[in-house]
N, C-alpha and C positions, 0 to 999 in steps of 0.2 A: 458563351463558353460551352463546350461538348461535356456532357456526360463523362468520358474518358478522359477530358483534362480535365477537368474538378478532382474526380476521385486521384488521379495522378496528384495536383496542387495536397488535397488532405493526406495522403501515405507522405509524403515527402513533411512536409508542415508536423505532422504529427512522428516521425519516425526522430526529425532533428530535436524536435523540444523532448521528445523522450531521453534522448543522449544526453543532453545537458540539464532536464532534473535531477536524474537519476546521480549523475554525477556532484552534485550539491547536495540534497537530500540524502542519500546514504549514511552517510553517517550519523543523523538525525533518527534514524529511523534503524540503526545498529542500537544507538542510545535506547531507544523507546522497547525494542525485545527485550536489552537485560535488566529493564527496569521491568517492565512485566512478568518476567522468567519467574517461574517457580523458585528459584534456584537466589532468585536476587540475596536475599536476607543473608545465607549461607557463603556468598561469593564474592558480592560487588558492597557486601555490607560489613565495615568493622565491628569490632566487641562493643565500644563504645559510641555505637550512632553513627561514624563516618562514615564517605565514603570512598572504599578501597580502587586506588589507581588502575585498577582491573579493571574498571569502567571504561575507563574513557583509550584503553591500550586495542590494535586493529580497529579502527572505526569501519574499516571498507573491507571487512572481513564478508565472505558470504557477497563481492559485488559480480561478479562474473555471471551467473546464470539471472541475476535482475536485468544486466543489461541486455543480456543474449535477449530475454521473451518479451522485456518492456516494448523492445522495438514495433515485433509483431501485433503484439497485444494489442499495441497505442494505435498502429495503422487498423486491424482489423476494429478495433470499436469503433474507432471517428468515419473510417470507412462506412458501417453499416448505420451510426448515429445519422451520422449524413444523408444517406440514401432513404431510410426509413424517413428521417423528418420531410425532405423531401416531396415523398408519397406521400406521409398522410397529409402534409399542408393541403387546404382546398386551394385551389388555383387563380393565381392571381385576380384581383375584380371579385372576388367573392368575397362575401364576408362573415367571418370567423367569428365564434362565440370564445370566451377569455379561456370556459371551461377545454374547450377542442383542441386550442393552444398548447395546455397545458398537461393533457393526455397525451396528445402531439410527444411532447419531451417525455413523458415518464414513461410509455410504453417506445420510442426508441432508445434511449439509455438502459433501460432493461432488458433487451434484448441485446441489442453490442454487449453489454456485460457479462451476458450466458456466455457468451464465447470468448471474451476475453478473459473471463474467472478461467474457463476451460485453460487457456496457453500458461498464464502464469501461477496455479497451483502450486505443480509442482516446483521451481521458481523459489517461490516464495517460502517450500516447506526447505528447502536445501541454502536457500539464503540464511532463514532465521536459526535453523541450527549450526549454521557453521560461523552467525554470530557469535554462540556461546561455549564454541570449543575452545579451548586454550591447549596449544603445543605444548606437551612436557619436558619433550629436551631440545637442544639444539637440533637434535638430526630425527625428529620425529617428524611425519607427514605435515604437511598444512594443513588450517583447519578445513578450504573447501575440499581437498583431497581427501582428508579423511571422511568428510562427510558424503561426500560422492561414492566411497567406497561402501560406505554402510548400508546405503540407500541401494546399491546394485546386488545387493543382494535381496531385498526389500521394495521392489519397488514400486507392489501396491501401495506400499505407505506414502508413497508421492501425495497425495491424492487425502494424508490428513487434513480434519479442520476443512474441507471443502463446502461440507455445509452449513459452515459456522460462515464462513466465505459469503457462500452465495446470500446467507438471510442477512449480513454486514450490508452486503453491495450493491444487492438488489433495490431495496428501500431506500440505503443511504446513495446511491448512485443516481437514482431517479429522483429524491429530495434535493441532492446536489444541485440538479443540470434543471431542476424548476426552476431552484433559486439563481442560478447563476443564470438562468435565461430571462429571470423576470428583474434581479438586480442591473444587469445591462441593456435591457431596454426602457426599462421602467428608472430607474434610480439614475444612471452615467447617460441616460440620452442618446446611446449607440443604434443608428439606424440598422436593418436587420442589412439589409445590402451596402451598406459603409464599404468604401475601396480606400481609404486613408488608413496605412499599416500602422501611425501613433497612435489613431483613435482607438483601431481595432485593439491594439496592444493593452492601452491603460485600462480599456474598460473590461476587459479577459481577464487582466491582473487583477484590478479591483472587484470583480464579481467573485471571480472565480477564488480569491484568497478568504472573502469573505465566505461566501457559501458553504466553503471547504471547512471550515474552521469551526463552523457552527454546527455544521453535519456532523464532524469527527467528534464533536463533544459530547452526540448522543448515543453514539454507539462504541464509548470508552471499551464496557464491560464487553461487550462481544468480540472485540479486538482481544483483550485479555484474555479470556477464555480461547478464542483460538492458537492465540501462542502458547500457552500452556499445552492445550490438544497438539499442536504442531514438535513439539520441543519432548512429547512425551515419549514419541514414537523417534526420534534422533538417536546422537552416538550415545556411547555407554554414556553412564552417569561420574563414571569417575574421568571421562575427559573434560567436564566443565568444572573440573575441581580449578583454583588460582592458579598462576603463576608458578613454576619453580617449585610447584608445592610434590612432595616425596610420598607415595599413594600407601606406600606401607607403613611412612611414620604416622599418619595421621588415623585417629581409633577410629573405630565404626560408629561411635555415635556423633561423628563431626561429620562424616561422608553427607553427600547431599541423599537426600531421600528421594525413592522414585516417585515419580508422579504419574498419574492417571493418563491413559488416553480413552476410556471410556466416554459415554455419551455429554455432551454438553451440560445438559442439567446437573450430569454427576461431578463434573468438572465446575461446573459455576457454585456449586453447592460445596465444596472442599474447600474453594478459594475461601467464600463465606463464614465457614467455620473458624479457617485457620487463621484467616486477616481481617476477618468482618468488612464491611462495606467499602473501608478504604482500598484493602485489597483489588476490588474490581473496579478503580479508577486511579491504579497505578502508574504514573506517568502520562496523567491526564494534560496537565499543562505543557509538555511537550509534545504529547500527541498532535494537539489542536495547534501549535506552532508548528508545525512538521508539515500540517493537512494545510493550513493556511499560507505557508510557502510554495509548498508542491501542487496546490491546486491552483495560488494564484498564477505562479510563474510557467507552470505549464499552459494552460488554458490562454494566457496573456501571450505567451510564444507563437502557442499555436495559432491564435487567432489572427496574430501580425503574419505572421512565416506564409496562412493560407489564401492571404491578399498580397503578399510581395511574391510570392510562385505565380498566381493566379495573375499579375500584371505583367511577370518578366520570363516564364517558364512557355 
């Protein structure tokens, strides 16, 4: 197979699994910002410990610009993951040390990630706040409308949380793609050149849910901390107020308080204070469900989709 149809088979493989994660996981991952939100306690939380139907109302709030740059994002990383590993692989009949292998992955997954952090930044920063907007009346903007509108006048802010981003995804991206490279050949028995699209599929699912899952649970707190940075710099504060709720009957010391977009540390340090440790692993068990879905079912998609191109395309 050519050069030019490989990278054709992976854009295409990875353009389609990005459409139908994104479309699944979303809502999982609307869940997991207003559990993290600064805001939660005040908004998604009642007087008495429950929790307020606010939650779980727009799940697919904020989906429009994820699918717009997932698309790109997914082609340009698997694209360059591709090519890099490629290169650095020694060439057939030679023989690799386990260590080469495994640089091999970590230094091309780092690399496709500089430039896929790069596309969905901003993305991500107009996603999560237009999460936590709530319409005040009927004929009020929509939440990504109104979020898009904030951001355009703003739009260095695109670009919050960036390097909360890249120290996330960097590390946890290259831990990922070790594990999930060394669980599928090592663990599922997946030959690296396999042309069977079930094989390829179960063992993408099964490495790739695992990996994901395990990765995401160490990097809870930096997740949190970036959407706190992300949500700091969004719309006002009195549009994440509930439902229905009347901005001038409710006193000022009900209004949600502003939060921080200052530097990480000072942001990881407030959460600390305010919530103590649990704070920074809020919505930990949905996180790791969320990473453990979308990393197995993407990676399992993608892995079938670039053997079924790759025999019919």
């Amino acid at each position: 197979m050519s050069a030019d149809a490989s990278n054709k088979d992976v854009s295409i493989a990875a353009g389609i699994a990005a459409i139908g994660v994104e479309i699944l996981i979303h809502p999982l991952n609307t869940l997991i910002t207003r559990l993290q939100s600064p805001t939660y306690v005040s908004i998604y939380q009642c007087a008495n410990g429950g929790i307020n139907p606010a939650l779980y109302r727009g799940l697919y709030q904020g989906f429009g610009p994820t699918l717009v740059t997932s698309i790109p994002a997914s082609v340009a990383f698997f694209t360059i993951y591709e090519t890099m590993k490629s290169t650095l692989r020694p060439n057939e009949g030679t023989q690799s040390s386990k260590t080469r292998e495994l640089a091999t992955y970590a230094i091309s997954s780092a690399v496709a990630d500089l430039v896929s952090c790069a596309i969905t930044n901003p993305a991500e920063v107009l996603t999560q706040n237009a999460q936590v907007v709530h319409a005040q009346s009927r004929h009020s903007h929509s939440p990504l409308l109104s979020t898009v509108r904030h951001f355009s006048r703003h739009p260095t802010k695109l670009w919050a949380g960036y390097t909360m981003l890249a120290a996330s995804h960097l590390p946890g991206m290259s831990l990922t793609f070790l594990l999930y490279e060394y669980l599928k050949t090592g663990w599922f028995d997946v030959p690296q050149n396999c042309s069977e699209v079930s094989t390829q599929f179960k063992g993408g699912l099964y490495s790739g849910a695992l990996a994901s899952a395990v990765v995401s649970l160490l990097f809870i707190p930096v997740d949190v901390v970036k959407t706190h940075m992300r949500l700091a710099v969004g719309t006002p504060t009195y549009a994440r107020l509930p439902l229905k709720a009347d901005i001038r009957a409710i006193p000022p010391s009900a209004k949600v308080q502003q939060v921080s977009s200052a530097n990480a540390m000072v942001v990881a340090r407030s959460i600390l204070v305010k919530e103590g440790i649990r704070g920074l692993f809020r919505g930990g068990a949905l996180t790791c469900l969320a990473a453990g879905l979308e990393g197995g079912l993407f990676l399992g998609c993608y892995d079938g989709l670039k053997v079924y191109f790759g025999a019919h395309v």
